[in-house]
C-alpha positions as semicolon CSV with decimal commas, in nm:
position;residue;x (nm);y (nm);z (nm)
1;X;3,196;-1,744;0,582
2;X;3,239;-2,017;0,856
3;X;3,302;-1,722;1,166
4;X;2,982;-1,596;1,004
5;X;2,785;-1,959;1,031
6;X;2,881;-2,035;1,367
7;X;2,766;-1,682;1,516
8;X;2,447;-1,743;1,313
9;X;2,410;-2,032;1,548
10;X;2,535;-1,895;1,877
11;X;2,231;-1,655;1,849
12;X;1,974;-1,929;1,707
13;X;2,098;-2,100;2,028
14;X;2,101;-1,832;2,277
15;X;1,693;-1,750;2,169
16;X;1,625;-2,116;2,186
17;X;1,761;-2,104;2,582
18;X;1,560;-1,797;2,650
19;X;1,166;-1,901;2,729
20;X;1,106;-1,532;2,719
21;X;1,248;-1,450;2,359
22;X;1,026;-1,789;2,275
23;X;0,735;-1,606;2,380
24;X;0,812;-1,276;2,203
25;X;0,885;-1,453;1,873
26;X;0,606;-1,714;1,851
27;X;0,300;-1,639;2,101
28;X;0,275;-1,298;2,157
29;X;0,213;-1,230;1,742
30;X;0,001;-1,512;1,713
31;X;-0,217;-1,381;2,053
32;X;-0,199;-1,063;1,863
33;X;-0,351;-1,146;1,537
34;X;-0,618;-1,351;1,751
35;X;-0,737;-1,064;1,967
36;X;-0,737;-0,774;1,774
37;X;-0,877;-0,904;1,488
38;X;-1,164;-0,907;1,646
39;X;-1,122;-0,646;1,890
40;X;-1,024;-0,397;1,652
41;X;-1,278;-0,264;1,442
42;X;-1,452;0,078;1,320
43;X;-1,787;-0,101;1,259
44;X;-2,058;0,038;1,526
45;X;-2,298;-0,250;1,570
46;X;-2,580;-0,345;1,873
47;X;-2,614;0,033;1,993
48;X;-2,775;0,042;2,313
49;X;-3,127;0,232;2,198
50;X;-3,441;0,342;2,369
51;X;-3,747;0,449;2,195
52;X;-4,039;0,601;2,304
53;X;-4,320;0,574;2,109
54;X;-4,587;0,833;2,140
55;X;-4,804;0,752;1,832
56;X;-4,808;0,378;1,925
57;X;-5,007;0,321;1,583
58;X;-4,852;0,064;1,355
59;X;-4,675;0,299;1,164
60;X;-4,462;0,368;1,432
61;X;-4,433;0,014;1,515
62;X;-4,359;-0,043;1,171
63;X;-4,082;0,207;1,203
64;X;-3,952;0,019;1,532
65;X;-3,916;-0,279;1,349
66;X;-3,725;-0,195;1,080
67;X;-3,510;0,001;1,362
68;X;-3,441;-0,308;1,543
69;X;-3,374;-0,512;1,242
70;X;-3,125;-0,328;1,085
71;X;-2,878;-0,467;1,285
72;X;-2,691;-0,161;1,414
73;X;-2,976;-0,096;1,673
74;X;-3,013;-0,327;1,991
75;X;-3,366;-0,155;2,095
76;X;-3,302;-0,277;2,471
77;X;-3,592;-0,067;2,614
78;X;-3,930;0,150;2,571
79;X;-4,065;0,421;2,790
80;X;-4,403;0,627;2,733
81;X;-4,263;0,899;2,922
82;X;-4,041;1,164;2,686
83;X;-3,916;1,326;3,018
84;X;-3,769;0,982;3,134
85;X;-3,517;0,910;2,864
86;X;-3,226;1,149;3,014
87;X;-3,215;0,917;3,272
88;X;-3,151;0,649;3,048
89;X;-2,881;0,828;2,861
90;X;-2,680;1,007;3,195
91;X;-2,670;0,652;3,385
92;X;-2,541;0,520;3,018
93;X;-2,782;0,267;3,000
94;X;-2,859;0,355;2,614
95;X;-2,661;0,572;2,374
96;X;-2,929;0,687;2,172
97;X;-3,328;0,798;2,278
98;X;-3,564;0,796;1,958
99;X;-3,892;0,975;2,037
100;X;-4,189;0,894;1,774
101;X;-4,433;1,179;1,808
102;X;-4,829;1,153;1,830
103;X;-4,986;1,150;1,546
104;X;-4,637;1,059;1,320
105;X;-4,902;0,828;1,127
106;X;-5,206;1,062;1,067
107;X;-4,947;1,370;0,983
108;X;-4,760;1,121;0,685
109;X;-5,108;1,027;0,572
110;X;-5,185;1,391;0,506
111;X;-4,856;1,498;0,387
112;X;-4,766;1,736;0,682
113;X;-4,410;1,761;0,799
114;X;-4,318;1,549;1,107
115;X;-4,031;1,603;1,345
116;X;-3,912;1,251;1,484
117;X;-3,624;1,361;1,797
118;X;-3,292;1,127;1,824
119;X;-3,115;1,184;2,155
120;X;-2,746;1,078;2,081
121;X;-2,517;1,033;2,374
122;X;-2,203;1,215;2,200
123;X;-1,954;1,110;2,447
124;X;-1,796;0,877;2,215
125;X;-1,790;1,111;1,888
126;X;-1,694;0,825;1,623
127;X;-2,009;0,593;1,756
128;X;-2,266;0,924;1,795
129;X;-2,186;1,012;1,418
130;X;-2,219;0,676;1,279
131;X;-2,509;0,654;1,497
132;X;-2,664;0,911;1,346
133;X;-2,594;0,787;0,970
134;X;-2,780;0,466;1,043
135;X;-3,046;0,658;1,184
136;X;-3,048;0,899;0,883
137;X;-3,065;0,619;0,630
138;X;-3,334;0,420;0,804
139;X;-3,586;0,685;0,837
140;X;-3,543;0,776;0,433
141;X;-3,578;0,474;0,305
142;X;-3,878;0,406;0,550
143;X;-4,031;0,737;0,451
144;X;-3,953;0,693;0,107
145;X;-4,148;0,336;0,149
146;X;-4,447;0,558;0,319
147;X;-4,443;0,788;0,055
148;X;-4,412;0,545;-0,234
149;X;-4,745;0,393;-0,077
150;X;-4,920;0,700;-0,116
151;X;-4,858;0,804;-0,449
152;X;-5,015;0,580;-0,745
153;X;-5,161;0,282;-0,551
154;X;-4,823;0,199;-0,432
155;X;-4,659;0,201;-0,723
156;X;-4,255;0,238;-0,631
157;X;-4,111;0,558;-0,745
158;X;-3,750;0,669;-0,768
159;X;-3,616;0,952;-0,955
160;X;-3,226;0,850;-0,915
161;X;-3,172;0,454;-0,866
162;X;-2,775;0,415;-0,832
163;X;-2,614;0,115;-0,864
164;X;-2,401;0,032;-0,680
165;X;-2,076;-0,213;-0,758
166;X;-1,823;-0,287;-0,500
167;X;-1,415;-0,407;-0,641
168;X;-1,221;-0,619;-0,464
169;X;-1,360;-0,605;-0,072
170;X;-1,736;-0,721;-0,180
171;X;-1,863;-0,789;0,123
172;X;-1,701;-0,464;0,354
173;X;-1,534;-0,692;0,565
174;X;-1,377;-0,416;0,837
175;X;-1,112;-0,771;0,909
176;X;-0,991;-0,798;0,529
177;X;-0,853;-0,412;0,593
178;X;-0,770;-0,474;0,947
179;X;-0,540;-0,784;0,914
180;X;-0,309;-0,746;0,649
181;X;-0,201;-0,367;0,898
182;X;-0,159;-0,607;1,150
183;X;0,070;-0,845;0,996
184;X;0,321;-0,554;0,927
185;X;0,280;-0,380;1,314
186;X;0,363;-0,747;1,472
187;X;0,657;-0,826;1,193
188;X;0,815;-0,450;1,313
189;X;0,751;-0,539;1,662
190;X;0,912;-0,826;1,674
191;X;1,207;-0,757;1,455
192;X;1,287;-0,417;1,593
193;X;1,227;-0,541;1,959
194;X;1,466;-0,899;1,947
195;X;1,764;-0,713;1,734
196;X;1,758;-0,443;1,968
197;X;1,782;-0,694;2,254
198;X;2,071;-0,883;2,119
199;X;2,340;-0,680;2,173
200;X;2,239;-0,571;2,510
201;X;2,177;-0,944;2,631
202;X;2,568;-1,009;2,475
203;X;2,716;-0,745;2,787
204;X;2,483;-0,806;3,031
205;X;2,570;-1,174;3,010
206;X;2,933;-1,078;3,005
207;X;2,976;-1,214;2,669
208;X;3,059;-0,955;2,426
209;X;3,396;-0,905;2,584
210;X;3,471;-1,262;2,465
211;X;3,367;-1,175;2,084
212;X;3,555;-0,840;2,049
213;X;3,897;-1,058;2,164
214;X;3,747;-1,381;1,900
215;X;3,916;-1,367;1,576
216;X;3,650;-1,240;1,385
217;X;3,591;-0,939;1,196
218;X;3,322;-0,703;1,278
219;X;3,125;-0,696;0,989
220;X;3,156;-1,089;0,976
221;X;2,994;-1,033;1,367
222;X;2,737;-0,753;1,248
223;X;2,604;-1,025;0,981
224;X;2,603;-1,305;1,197
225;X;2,390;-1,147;1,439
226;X;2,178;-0,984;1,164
227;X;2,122;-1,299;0,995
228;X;1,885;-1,470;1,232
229;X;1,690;-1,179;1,348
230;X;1,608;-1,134;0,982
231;X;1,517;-1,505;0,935
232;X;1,294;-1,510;1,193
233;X;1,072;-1,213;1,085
234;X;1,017;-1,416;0,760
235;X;0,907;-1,734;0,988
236;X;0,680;-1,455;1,172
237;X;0,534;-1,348;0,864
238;X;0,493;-1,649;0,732
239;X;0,319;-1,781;1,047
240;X;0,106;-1,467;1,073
241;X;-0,017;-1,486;0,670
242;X;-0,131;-1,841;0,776
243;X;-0,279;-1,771;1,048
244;X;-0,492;-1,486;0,855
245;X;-0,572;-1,696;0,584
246;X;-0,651;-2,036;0,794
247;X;-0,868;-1,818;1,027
248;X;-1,004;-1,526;0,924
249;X;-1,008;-1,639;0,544
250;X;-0,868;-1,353;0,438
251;X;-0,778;-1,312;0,046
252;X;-0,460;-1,298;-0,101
253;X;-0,480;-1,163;-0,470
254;X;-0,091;-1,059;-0,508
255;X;0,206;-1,160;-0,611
256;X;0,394;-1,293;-0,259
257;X;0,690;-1,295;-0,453
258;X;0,682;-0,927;-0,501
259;X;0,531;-0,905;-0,116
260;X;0,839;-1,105;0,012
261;X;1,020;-0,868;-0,190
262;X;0,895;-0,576;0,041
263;X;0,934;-0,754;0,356
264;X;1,309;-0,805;0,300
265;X;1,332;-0,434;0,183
266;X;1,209;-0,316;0,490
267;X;1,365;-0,545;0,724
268;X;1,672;-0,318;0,711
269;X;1,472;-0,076;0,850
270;X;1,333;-0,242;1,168
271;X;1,686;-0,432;1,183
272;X;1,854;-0,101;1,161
273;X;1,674;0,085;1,446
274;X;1,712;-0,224;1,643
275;X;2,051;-0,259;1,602
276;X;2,071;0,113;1,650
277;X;1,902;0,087;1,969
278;X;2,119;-0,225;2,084
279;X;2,445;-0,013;2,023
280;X;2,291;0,295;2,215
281;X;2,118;0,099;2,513
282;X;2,363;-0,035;2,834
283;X;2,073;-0,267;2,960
284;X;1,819;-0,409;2,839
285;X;1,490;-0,241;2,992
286;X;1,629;0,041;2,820
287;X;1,661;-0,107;2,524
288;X;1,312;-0,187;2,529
289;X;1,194;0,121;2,678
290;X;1,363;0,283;2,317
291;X;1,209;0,050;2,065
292;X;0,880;0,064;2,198
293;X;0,889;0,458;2,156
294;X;0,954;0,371;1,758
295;X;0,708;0,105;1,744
296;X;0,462;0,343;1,882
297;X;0,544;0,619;1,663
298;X;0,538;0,370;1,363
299;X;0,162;0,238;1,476
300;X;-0,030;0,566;1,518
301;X;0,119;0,741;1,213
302;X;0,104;0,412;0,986
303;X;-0,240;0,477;0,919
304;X;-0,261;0,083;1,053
305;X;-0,556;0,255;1,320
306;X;-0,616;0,549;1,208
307;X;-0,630;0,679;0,865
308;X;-0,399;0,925;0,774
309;X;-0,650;1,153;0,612
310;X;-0,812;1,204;0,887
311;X;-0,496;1,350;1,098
312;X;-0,466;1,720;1,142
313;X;-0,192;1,836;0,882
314;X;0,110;1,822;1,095
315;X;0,104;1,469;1,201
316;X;-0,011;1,378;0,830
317;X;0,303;1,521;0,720
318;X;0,512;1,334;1,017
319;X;0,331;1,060;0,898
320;X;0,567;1,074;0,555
321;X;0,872;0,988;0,801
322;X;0,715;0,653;0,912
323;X;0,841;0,380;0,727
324;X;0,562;0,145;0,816
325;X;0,310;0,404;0,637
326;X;0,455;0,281;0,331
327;X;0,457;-0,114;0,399
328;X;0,143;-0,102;0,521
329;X;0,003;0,011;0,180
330;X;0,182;-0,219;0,026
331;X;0,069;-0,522;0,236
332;X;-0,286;-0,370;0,212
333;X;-0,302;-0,303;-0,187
334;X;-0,117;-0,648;-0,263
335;X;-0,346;-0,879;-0,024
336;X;-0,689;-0,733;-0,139
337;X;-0,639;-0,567;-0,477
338;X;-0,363;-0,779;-0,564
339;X;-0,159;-0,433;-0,733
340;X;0,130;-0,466;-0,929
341;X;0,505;-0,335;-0,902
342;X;0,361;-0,050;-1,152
343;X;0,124;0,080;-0,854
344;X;0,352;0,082;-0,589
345;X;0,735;0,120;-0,684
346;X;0,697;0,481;-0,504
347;X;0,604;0,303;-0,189
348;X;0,934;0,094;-0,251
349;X;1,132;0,335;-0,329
350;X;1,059;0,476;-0,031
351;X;1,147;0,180;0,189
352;X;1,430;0,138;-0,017
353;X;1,576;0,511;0,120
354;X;1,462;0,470;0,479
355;X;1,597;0,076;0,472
356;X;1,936;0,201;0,329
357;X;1,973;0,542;0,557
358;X;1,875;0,411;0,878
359;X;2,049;0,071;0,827
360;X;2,379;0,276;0,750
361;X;2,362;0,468;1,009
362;X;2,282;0,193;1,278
363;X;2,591;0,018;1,178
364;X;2,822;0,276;1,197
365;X;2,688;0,347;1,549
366;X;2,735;-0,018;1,599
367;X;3,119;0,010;1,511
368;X;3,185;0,286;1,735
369;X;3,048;0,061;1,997
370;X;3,223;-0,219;1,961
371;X;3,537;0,012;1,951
């Protein structure tokens, strides 16, 4: 047990002396959560519009308004001339043209059909089709307004009210979804990245040679190294669920006993392919080079960006051999739901494979090494 405490502090040591392994550890997750948490996002918001408005009665200005003020729409210009608003669309000034036709006013005061044209710019797909939603939703509940007017003295009519109740994210906040994804992707990052590193950094400083002739035992060496790479993805965590909290006030329902629970399970997963790439790698750009293929493979098919339901069916079904997929609802159900062991053990069970498997494999690659 003492071989095993003083390697735990050779390598507490050794990343204290290295600026660089500072910077990967401490600054680069917390630039992380500060940038993308805002930069990531699948909200569409201040589309670049221009509308020309034909009718110019104040029905259609009416309709501008409540265009504008819906947020989504930043109505940067007008134009009276239908023919002009390619222009404005092929030099990218707007994204989407909305032409009002003449007479839009006199035709919904007599009931007669009316064709309002919506030039989308559908260069970016996700943005065009949202685009089009908001556009969608505005003009029926405007007409529906219009109509209402008509019919009774303006008595409001509705056939089918819904109502509407939203659990656990009230307010849609894109962030409370966002974050807790991004708390896993930096705590695999950084463990996978600094346990691959350490065994590399050992030869290329020349000394592992002077640890396979110590009087230690190479599982007592496997654990000492092991030990503070896994200590300091808890410190990462920690710092990151702070951070969230503290400054995006994000809510945290769940148990974080059962959530630390999780992290430690899947620790021997990064740890594993880290130490897997460490016994594989002679240097170490190439260590890095081969954890940040795995840390790439474990963000795209996480369903931390993109959701997994919308993958075409062969990456959905790679996605079942990403480890993080599993964490990541985990993190996600615990933080805003605040779910139980009874509605995820599958996810942990699953972690629990992958964690022992790759884990066991990494250290028998690690023995063969050091042989």
């Amino acid at each position: 047990m003492r071989k095993i405490i003083h390697i735990v502090k050779k390598e507490f040591i050794q990343i204290r002396r290295d600026p660089a392994m500072i910077r990967i550890i401490f600054l680069i997750p917390i630039v992380q959560l500060l940038i993308l948490g805002y930069v990531v996002s699948s909200e569409v918001k201040n589309i670049q519009t221009v509308i020309c408005d034909l009718d110019n009665s104040p029905t259609s200005r009416q309709l501008i308004d409540r265009v504008r003020n819906s947020g989504y729409f930043n109505v940067k210009y007008f134009e009276r001339r239908e023919n002009f608003l390619y222009d404005y669309l092929n030099r990218s000034k707007a994204s989407v043209a909305i032409v009002i036709p003449a007479n839009m006013s006199r035709n919904l005061a007599k009931n007669i059909p009316t064709e309002i044209q919506i030039l989308v710019d559908g260069v970016d797909s996700n943005t065009s089709t949202i685009a089009l939603g908001y556009i969608a939703g505005i003009l029926e509940s405007f007409l529906a307004e219009k109509l209402a007017q008509q019919i009774q003295g303006g008595t409001d009519v509705h056939l089918l009210t819904p109502n509407i109740r939203i659990w656990y994210n009230q307010d849609l906040k894109f962030k409370n979804f966002m974050i807790p994804g991004l708390i896993v992707f930096l705590l695999t990052m950084v463990t996978t990245l600094i346990s691959a590193m350490g065994l590399v950094r050992e030869r290329e400083i020349g000394t592992l040679e002077q640890l396979l002739v110590a009087p230690i035992k190479k599982h007592e060496l496997l654990i000492g190294k092991i030990i503070p790479f896994a200590a300091i993805g808890i410190i990462v965590v920690t710092l990151a669920i702070a951070f969230a909290k503290v400054w995006y006030n994000i809510p945290i329902v769940g148990n974080l006993g059962l959530f630390a629970l999780f992290i430690i399970i899947y620790l021997f997963t990064t740890l594993g392919i880290g130490l897997f790439v460490s016994a594989s790698a002679s240097t170490q750009q190439q260590a890095m080079f081969m954890t940040f293929f795995f840390i790439i493979f474990f963000m795209f098919l996480s369903g931390f960006l993109f959701q997994v339901e919308n993958m075409p069916k062969v990456p959905q079904y790679l996605s079942y051999f990403d480890p993080m997929r599993y964490l990541v609802i985990v993190v996600r159900e615990l933080f805003i739901k605040g779910a139980s062991l009874k509605y995820l053990y599958w996810q942990g069970i699953a972690l629990m494979i992958f964690g022992s498997t790759i884990f066991s494999f990494a250290v028998l690659r690690f023995q063969r090494r050091m042989k």
